[in-house]
C-alpha positions in Angstrom: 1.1 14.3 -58.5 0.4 11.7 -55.9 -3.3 10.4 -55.6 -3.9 12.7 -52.8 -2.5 15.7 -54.5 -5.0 14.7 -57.5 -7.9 14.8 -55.4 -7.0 18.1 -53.2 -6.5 19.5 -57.2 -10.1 18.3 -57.7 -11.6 20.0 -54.7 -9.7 23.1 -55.5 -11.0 23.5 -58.8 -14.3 22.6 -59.1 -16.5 22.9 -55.9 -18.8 19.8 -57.7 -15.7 17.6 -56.7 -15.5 19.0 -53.4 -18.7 18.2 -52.7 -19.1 14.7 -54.5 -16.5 13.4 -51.5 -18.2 14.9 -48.4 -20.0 11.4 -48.1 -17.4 9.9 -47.0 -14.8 11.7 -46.4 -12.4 10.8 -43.1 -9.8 12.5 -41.4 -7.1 9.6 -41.6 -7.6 9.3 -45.0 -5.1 12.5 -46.0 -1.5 13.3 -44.6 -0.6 16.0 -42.0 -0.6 18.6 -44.3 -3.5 17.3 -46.5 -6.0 17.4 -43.9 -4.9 20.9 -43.1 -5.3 22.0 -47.1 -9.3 20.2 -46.3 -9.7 22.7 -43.5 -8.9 25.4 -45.9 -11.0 24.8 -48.9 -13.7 23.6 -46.5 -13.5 27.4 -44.5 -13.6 29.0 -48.1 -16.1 27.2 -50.2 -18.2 27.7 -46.5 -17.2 31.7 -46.4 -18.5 31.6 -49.8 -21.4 29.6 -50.6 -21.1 31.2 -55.3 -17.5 30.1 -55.2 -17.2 27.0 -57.6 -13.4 26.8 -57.0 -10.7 28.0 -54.7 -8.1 31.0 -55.4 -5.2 29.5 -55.3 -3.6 33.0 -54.0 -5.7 33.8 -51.3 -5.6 30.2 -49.9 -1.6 30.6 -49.7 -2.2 33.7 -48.1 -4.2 32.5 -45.6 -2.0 29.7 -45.1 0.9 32.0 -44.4 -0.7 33.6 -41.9 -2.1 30.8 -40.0 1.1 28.4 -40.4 4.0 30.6 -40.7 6.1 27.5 -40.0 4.6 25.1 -42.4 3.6 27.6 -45.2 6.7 27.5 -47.6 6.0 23.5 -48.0 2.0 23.5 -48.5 2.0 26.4 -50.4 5.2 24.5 -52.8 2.4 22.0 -53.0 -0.3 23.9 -54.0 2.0 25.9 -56.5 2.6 22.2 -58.2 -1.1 21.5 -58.3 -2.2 20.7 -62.4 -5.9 20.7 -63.2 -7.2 17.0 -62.9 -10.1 15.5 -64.3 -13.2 16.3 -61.5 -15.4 13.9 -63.4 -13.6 10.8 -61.8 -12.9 13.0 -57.8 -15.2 9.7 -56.7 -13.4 6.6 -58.0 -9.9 8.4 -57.1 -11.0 9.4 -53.6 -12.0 5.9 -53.1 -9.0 4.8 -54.2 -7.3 7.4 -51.9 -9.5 5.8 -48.8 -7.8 2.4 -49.4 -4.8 3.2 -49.7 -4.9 4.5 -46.1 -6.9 1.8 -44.6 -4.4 -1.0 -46.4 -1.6 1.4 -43.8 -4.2 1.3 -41.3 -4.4 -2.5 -41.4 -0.7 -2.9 -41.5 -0.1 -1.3 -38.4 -3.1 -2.9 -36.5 -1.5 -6.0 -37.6 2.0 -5.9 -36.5 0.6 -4.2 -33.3 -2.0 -7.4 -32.2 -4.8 -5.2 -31.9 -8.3 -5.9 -33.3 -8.5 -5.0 -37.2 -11.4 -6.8 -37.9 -13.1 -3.6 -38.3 -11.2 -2.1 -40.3 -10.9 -5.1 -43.2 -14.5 -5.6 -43.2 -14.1 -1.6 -44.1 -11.9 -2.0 -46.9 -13.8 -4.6 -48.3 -16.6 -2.7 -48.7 -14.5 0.3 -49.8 -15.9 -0.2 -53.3 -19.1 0.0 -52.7 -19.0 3.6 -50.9 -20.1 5.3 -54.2 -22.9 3.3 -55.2 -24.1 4.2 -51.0 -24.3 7.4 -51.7 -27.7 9.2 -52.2 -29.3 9.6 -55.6 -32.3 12.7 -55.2 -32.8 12.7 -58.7 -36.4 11.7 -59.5 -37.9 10.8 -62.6 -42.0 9.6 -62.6 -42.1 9.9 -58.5 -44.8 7.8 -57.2 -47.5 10.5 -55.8 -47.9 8.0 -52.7 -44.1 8.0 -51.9 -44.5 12.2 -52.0 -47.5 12.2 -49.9 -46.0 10.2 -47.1 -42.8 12.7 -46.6 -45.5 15.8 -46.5 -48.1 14.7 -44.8 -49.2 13.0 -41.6 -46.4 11.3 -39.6 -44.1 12.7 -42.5 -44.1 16.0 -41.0 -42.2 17.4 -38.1 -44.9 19.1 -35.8 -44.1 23.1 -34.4 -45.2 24.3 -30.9 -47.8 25.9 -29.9 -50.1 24.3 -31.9 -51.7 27.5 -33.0 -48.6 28.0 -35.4 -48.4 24.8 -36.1 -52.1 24.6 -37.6 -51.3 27.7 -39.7 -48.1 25.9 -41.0 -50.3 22.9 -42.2 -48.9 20.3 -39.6 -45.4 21.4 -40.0 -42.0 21.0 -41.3 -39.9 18.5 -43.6 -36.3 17.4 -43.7 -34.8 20.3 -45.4 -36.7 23.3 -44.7 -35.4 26.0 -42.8 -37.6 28.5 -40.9 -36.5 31.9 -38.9 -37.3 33.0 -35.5 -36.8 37.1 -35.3 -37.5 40.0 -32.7 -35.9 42.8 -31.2 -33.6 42.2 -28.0 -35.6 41.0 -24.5 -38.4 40.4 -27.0 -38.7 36.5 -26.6 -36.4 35.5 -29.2 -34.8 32.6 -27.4 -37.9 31.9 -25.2 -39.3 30.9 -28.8 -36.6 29.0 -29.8 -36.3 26.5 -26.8 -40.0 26.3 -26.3 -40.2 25.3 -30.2 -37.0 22.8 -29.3 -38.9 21.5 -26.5 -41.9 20.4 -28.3 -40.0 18.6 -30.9 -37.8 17.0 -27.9 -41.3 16.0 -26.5 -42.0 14.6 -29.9 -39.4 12.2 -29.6 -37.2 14.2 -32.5 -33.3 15.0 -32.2 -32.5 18.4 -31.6 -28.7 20.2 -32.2 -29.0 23.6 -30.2 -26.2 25.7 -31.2 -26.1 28.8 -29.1 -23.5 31.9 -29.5 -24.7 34.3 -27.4 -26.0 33.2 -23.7 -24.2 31.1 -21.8 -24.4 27.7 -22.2 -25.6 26.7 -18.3 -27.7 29.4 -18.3 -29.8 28.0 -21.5 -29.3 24.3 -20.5 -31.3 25.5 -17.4 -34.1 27.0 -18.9 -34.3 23.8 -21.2 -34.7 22.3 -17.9 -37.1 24.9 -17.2 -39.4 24.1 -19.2 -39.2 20.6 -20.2 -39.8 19.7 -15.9 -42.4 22.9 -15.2 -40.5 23.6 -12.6 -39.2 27.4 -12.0 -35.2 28.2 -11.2 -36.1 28.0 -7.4 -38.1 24.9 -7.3 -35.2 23.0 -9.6 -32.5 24.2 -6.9 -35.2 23.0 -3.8 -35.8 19.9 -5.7 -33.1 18.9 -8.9 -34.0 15.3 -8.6 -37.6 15.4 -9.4 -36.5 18.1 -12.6 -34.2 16.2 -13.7 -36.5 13.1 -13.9 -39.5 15.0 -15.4 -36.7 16.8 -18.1 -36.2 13.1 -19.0 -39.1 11.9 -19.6 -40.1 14.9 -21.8 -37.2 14.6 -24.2 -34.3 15.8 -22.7 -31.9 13.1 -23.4 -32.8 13.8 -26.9 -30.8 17.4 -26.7 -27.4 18.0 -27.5 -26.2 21.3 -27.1 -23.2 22.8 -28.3 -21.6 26.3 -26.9 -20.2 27.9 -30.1 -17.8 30.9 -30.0 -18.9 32.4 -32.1 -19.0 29.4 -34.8 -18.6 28.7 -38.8 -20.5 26.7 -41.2 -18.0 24.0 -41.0 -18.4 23.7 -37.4 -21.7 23.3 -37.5 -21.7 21.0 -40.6 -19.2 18.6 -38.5 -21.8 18.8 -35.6 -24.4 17.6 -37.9 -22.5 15.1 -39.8 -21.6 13.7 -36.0 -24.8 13.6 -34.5 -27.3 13.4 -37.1 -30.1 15.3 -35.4 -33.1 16.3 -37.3 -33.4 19.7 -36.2 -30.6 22.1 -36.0 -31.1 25.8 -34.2 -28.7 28.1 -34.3 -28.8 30.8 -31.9 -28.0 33.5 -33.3 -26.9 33.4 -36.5 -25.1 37.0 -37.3 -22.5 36.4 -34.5 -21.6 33.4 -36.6 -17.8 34.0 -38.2 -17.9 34.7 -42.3 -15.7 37.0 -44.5 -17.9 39.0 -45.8 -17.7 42.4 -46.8 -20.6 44.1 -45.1 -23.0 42.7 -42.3 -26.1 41.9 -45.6 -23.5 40.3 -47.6 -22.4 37.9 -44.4 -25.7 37.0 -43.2 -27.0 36.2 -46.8 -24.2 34.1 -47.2 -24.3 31.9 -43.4 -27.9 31.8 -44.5 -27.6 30.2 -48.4 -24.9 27.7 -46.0 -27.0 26.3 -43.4 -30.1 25.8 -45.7 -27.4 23.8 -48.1 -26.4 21.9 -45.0 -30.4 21.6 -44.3 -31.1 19.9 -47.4 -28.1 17.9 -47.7 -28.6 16.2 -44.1 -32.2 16.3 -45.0 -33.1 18.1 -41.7 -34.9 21.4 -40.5 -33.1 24.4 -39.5 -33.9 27.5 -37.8 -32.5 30.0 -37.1 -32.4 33.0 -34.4 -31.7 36.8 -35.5 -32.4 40.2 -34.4 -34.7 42.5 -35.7 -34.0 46.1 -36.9 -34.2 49.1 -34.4 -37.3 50.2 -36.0 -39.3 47.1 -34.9 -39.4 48.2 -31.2 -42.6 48.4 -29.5 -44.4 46.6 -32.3 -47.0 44.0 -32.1 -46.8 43.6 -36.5 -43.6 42.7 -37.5 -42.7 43.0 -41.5 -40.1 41.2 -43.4 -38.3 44.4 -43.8 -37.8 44.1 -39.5 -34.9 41.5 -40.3 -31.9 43.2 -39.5 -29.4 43.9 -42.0 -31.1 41.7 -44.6 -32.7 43.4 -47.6 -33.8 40.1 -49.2 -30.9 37.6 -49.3 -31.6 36.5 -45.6 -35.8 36.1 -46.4 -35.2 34.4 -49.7 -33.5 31.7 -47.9 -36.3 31.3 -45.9 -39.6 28.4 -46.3 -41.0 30.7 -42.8 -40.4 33.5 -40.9 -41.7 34.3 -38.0 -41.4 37.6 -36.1 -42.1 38.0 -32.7 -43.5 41.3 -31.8 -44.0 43.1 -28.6 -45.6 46.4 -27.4 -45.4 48.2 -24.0 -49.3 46.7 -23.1 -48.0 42.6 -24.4 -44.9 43.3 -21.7 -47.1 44.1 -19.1 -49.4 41.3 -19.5 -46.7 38.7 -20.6 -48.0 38.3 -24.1 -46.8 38.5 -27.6 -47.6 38.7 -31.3 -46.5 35.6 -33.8 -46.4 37.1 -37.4 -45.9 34.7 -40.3 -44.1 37.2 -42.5 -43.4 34.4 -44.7 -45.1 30.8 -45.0 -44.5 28.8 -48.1 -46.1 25.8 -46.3 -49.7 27.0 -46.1 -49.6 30.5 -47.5 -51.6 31.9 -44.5 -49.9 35.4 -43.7 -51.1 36.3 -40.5 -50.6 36.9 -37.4 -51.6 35.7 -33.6 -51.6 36.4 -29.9 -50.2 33.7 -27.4 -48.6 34.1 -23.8 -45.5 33.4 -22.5 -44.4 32.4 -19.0 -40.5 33.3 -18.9 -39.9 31.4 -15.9 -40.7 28.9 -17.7 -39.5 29.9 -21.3 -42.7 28.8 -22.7 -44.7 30.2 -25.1 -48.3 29.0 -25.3 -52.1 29.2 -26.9 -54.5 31.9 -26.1 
């Protein structure tokens, strides 16, 4: 086997390996038909966040059907795959990386163009593995703790009434839950919470699934101007420069349709935001067997990808049909999770609603779950939908 085929055997076999390239792994570092075996283990360790390596038969199956044309060659390939020491996937993929930039050079070279990039890239090829990040800890200085979790450390929530009960807020890697039954205020939440951190100053991915994406762009808008639909079409100047100044440049929103974990692990990777929403997450695509086993599974991916970027996620999903004209919301209300989708969870927050909160345009925050602060209970604010904010009492 060729160097390339070494490491793709690596990734194959031992999801550790897989993993221990992500770093700094490129593209134009593989072949053709390489990068198209990536795409493949990356969709299944994603579809299945307990795989530790790949079946061999079911990725030539899928292969068949997704490249008819190609599939007799890559699948000869990964029939002549041996099993490869994973301990050394690093140095080889490394190794792997040059080899493509010394191409890359070549032809920059021989085509006058600027490749001055590119060798100051190769030089530095050998240090790529002592670059990446080391999160074991051993005797951490209480100080150095105390700084991530605590005052400017921590990521502050809007309204502050929830933020006060989730002792100042979030860190990189947590991942927090937003859930209600349909026209409950789901989204509302969601961008108002978005808002606040744009406000902040703080980088926000909004992956949305469900609404159209010019419809939630303007309610962004909405509320980050105070300025209704009307007065934005009378006066889109002045919105646009209030949006501004209140964060807006800080939003990048991406229409998915319906989405994977590996989309949304390349948005990350490409942006580097430090809060990612995704809106909603059971429309997201996942083989799964049932509608539990999916959503326990999208949600053990994105708090992985949470941790690993070291950034917060939440996430947006329904409640079940018996939380319908309820103020209290239980962790039981999350639909078509028993306990896979909640154990995933550092807070959950339901939004509850009864026929009296609709009239007067309020609602119920319920901290169903809150390992920040361990305070369980549950509060009345308002919410102004032309505005899609949510607010104090």
């Amino acid at each position: 086997m060729n160097r390339e085929q070494r490491v793709l055997a690596a990734m194959l076999q031992s999801r550790g390996a897989y993993q221990a390239i992500i770093p700094f792994r490129k593209q134009q570092d593989f072949t053709e038909q390489g990068w198209l075996l990536v795409e493949q283990i990356d969709e299944y360790y994603d579809t299945d966040s307990e795989a530790q390596r790949v079946d061999r038969g079911l990725l030539k199956d899928v292969i068949a059907r997704k490249y008819p044309k190609s599939a007799k060659i890559i699948n000869t390939v990964v029939d002549n795959f041996q099993e490869v020491s994973v301990d050394n996937v690093t140095k080889e993929y490394i190794e792997l990386k040059k080899e493509a930039m010394k191409h890359a050079l070549a032809d920059a070279f021989l085509g006058d163009e600027d490749y001055s990039d590119l060798l100051e890239e190769f030089l530095n090829a050998d240090s790529l593995e002592e670059e990446t990040e080391d999160t074991t800890y051993i005797a951490a200085d209480i100080e150095d703790i105390l700084a991530d979790v605590s005052g400017e450390g921590l990521i502050s929530v809007h309204p502050p009434a929830l933020n006060d009960r989730l002792d100042g807020g979030f860190v990189g890697g947590h991942q927090f839950a937003i859930y209600a039954p349909t026209e409950v205020g789901k989204s509302l939440l969601a961008i108002n919470i978005s808002c606040g951190f744009l406000r902040d100053g703080r980088k926000v991915l909004y992956c949305g699934n469900e609404d159209p994406a010019q419809s939630m762009l303007l309610r962004f808008y909405c509320n980050l101007s105070g300025m209704t639909k009307e007065e934005i079409i009378a006066e889109p100047a002045k919105a646009k420069a209030l949006a501004f100044a209140n964060g807006y440049g800080n939003l990048v929103f991406k229409e998915l349709t319906p989405g994977s974990l590996r989309e949304i692990r390349v948005l990350q990777e490409k942006y580097k935001p430090e809060i990612c929403i995704v809106d909603q997450m059971a429309n997201m695509e996942c083989r799964s067997s049932s509608k539990v086993e999916k959503n326990e599974i999208l949600a053990c991916g994105l708090r992985a990808l949470a941790k690993k970027n070291n950034l917060v996620c939440g996430i947006v999903h329904q409640a079940s049909d018996d939380a319908y004209g309820k103020n209290i919301l239980e962790k039981n209300h999350m639909y078509y999770s028993n306990v896979g989708v909640q154990g995933q969870m550092d807070v959950m927050i339901g939004m509850g609603m009864d026929s009296g909160y609709e009239q007067q345009d309020n609602r119920r925050l319920c901290l169903t779950k809150n390992k920040l602060s361990g305070k369980h209970d549950n509060f009345p604010v308002d919410v102004i939908p032309e505005l899609s904010r949510v607010a104090d009492q």
